[in-house]
PDB file as gemmi writes it, atoms N, CA and C in Angstrom:
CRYST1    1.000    1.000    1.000  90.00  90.00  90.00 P 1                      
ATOM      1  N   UNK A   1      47.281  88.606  -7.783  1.00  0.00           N  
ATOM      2  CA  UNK A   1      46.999  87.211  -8.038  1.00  0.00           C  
ATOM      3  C   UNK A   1      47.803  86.764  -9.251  1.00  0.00           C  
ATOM      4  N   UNK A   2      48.063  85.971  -9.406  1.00  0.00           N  
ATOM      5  CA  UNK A   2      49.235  85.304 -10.524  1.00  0.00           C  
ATOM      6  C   UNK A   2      48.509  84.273 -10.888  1.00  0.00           C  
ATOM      7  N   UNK A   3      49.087  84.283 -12.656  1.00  0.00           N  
ATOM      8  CA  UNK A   3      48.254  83.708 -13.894  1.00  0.00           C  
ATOM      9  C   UNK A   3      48.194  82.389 -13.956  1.00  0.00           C  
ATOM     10  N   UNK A   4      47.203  81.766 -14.341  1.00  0.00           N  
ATOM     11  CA  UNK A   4      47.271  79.918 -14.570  1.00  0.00           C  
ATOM     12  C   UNK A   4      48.899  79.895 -14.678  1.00  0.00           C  
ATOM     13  N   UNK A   5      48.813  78.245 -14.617  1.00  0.00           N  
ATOM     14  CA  UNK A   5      50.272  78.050 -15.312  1.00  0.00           C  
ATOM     15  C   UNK A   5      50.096  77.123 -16.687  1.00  0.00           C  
ATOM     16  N   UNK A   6      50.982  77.520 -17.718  1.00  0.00           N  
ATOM     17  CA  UNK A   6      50.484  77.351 -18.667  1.00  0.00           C  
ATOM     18  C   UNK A   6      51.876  76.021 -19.270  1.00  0.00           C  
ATOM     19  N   UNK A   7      51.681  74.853 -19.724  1.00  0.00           N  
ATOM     20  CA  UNK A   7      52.515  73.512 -20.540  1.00  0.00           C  
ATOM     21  C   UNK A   7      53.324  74.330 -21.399  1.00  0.00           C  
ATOM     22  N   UNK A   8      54.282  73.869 -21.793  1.00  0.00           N  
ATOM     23  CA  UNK A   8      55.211  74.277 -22.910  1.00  0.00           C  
ATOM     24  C   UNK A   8      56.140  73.323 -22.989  1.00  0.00           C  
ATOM     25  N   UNK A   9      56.399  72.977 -24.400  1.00  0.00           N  
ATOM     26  CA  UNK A   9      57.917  71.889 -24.370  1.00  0.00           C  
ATOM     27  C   UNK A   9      58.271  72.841 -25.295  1.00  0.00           C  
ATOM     28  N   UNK A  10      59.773  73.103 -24.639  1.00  0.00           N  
ATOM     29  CA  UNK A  10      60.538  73.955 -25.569  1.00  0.00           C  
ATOM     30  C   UNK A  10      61.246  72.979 -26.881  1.00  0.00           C  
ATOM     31  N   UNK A  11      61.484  72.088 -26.400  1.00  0.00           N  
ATOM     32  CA  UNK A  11      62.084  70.593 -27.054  1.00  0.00           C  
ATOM     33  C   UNK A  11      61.404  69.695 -27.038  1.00  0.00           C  
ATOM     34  N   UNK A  12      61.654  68.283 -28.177  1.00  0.00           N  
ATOM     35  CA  UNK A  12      60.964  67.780 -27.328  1.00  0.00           C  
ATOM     36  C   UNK A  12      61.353  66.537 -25.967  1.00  0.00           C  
ATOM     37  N   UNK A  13      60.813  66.152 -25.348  1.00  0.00           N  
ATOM     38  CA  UNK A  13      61.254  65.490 -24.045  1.00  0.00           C  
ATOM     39  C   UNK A  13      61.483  66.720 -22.587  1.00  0.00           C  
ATOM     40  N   UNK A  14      61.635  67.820 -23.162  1.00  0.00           N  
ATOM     41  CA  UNK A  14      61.341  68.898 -21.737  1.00  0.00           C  
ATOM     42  C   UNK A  14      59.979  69.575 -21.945  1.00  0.00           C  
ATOM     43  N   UNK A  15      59.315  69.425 -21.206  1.00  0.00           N  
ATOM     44  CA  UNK A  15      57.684  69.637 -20.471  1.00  0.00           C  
ATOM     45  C   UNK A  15      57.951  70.362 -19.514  1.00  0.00           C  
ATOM     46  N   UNK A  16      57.570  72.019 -19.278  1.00  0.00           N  
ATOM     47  CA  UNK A  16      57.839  72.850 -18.535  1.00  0.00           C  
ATOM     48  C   UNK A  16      56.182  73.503 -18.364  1.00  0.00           C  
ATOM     49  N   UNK A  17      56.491  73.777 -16.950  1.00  0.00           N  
ATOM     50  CA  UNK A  17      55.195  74.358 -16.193  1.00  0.00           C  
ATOM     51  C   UNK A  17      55.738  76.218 -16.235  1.00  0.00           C  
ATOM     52  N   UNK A  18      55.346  76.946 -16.900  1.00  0.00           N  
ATOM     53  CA  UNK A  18      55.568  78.460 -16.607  1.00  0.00           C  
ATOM     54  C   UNK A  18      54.171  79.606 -16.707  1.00  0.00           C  
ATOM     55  N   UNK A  19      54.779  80.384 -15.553  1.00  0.00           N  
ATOM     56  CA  UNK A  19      53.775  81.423 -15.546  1.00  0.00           C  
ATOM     57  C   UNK A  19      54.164  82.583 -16.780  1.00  0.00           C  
ATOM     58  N   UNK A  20      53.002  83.896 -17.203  1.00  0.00           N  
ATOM     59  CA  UNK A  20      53.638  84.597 -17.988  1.00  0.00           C  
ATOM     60  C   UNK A  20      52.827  85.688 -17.018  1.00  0.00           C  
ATOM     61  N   UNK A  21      53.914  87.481 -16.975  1.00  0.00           N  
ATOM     62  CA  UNK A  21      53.517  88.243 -16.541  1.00  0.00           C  
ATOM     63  C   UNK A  21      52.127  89.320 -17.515  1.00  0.00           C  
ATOM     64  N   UNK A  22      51.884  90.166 -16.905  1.00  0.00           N  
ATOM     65  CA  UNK A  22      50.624  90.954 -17.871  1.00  0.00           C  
ATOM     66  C   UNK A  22      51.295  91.298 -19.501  1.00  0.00           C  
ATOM     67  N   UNK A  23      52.583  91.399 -19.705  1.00  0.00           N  
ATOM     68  CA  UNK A  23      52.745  91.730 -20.790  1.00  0.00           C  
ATOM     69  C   UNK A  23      53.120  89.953 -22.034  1.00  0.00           C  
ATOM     70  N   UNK A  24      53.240  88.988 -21.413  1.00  0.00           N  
ATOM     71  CA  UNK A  24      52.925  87.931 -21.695  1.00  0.00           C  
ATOM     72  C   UNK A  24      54.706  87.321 -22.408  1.00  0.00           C  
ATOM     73  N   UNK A  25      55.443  87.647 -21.258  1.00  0.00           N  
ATOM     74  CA  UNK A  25      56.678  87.195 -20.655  1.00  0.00           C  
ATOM     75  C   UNK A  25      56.521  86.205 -19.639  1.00  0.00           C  
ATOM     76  N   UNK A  26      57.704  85.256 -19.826  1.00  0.00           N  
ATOM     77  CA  UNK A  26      57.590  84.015 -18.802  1.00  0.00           C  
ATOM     78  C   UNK A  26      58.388  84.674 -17.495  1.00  0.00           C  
ATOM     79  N   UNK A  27      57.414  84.299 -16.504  1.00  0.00           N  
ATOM     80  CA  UNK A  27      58.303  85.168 -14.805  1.00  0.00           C  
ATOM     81  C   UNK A  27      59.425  83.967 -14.464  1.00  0.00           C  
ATOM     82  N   UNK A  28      60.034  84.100 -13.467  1.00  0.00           N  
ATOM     83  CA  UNK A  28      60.994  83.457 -12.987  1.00  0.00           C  
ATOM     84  C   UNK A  28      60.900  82.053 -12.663  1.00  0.00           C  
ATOM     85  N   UNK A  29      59.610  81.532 -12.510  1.00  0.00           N  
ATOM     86  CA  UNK A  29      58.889  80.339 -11.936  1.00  0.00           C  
ATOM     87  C   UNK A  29      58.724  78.982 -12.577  1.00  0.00           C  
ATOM     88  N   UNK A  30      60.172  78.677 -13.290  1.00  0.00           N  
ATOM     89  CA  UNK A  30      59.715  77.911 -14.727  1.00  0.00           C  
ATOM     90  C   UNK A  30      59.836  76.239 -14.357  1.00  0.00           C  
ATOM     91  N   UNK A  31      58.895  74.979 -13.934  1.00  0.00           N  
ATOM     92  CA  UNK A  31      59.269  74.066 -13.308  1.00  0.00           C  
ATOM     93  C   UNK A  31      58.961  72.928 -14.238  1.00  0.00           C  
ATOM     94  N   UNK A  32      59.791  72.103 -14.352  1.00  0.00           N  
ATOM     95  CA  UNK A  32      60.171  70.769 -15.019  1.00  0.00           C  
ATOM     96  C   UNK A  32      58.862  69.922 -14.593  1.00  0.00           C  
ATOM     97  N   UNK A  33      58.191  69.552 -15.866  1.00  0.00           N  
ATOM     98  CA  UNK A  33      56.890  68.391 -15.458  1.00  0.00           C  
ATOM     99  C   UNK A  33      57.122  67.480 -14.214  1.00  0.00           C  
ATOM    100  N   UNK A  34      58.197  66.716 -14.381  1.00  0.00           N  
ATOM    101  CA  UNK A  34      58.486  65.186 -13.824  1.00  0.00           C  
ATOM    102  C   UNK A  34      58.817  66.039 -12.180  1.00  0.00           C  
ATOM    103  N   UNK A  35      59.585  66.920 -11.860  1.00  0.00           N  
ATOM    104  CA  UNK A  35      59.674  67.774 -10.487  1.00  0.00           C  
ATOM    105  C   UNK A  35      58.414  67.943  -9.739  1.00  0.00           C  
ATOM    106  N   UNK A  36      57.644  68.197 -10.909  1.00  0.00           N  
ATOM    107  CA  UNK A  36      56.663  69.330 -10.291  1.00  0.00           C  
ATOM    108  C   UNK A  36      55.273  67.860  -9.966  1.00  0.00           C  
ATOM    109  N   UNK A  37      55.279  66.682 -10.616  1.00  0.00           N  
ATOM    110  CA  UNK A  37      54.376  66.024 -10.183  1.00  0.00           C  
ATOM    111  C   UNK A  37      55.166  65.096  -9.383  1.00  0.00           C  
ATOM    112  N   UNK A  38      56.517  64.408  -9.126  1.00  0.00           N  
ATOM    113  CA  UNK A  38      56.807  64.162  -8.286  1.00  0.00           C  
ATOM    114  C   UNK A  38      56.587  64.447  -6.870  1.00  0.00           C  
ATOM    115  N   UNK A  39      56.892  66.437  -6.878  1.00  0.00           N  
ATOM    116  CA  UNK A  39      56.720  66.820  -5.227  1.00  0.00           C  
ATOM    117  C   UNK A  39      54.870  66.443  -4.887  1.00  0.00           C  
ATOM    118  N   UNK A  40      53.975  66.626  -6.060  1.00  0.00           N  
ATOM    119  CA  UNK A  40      53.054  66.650  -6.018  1.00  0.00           C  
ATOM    120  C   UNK A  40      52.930  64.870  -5.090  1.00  0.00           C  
ATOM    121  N   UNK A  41      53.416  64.093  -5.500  1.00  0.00           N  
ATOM    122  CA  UNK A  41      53.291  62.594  -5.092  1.00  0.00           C  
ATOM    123  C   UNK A  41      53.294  62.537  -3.357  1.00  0.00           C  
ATOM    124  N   UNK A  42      54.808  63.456  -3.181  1.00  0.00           N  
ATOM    125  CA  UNK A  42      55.178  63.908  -1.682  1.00  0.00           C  
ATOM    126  C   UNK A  42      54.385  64.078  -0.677  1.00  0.00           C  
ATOM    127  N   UNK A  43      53.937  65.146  -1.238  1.00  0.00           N  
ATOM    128  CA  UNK A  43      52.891  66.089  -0.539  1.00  0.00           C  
ATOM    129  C   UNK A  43      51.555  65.702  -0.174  1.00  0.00           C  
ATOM    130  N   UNK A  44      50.838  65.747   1.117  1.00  0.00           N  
ATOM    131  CA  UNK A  44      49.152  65.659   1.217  1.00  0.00           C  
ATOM    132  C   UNK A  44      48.725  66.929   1.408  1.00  0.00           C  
ATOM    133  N   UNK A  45      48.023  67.319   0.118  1.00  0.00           N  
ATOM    134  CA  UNK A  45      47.352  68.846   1.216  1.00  0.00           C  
ATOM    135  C   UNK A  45      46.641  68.581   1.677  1.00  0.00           C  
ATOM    136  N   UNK A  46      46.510  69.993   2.797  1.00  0.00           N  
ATOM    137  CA  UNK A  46      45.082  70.037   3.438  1.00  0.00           C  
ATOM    138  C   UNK A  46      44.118  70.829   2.609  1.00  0.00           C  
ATOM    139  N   UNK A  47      44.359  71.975   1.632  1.00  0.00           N  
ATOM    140  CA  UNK A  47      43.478  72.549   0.748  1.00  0.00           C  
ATOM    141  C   UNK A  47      44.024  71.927  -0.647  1.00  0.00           C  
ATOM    142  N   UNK A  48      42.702  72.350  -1.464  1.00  0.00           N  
ATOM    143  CA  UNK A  48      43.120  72.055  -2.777  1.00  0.00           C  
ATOM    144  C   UNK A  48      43.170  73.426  -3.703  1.00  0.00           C  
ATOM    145  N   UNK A  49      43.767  72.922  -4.806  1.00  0.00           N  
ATOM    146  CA  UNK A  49      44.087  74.070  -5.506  1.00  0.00           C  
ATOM    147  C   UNK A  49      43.337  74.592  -6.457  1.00  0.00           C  
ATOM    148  N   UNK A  50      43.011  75.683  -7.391  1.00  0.00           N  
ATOM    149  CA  UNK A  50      42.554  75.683  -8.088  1.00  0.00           C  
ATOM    150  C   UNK A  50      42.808  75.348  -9.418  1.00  0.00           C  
ATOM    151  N   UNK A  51      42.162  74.859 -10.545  1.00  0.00           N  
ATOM    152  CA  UNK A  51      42.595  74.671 -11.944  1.00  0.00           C  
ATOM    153  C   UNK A  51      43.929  75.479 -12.359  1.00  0.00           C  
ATOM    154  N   UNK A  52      44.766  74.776 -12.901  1.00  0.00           N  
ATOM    155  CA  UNK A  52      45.804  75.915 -13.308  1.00  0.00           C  
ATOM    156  C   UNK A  52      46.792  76.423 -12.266  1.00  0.00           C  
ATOM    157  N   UNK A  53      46.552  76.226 -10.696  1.00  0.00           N  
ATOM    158  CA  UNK A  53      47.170  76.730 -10.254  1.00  0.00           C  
ATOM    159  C   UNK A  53      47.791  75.897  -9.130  1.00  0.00           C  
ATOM    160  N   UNK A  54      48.093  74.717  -9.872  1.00  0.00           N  
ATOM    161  CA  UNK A  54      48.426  73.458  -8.582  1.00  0.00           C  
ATOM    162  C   UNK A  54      49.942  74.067  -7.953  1.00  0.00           C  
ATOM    163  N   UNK A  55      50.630  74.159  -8.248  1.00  0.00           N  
ATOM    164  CA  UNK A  55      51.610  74.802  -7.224  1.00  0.00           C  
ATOM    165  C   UNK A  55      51.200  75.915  -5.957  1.00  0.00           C  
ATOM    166  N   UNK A  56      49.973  76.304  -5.611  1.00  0.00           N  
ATOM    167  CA  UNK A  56      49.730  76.772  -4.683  1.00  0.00           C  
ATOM    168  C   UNK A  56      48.870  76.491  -3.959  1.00  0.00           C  
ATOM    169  N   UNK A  57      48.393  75.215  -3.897  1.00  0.00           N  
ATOM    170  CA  UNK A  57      47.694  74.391  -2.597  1.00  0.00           C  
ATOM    171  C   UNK A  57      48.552  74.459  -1.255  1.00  0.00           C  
ATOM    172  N   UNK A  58      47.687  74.448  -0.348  1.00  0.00           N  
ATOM    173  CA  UNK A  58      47.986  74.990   1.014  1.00  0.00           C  
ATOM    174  C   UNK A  58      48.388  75.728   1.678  1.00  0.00           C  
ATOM    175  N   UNK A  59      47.528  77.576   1.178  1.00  0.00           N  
ATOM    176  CA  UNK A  59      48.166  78.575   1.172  1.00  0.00           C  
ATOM    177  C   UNK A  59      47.077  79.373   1.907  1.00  0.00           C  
TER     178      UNK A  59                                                      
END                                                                             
């Protein structure tokens, strides 16, 4: 199972969505705020997601 996803602005004006693995490294999965609620706009699910883990509704 894979970890909440956790806010970070490395700068400011970039707002990044990233996961971190058990040793508390960021995994490969690193997605731009404005992307990531855009597709969200796209999309209707049929399930919902849990807290923290909106990139994996309808799974």
């Amino acid at each position: 199972m894979s970890s909440k996803r956790e806010l970070i602005e490395p700068h400011e004006g970039d707002k990044r969505y990233v996961r971190r693995d058990e040793n508390g490294r960021f995994t490969n999965d690193q997605v731009d705020v404005g992307r990531s609620l855009a597709a969200d706009r796209r999309q209707h699910a049929a399930h919902k997601a849990r807290p923290g883990h909106g990139d994996e509704g309808d799974r």
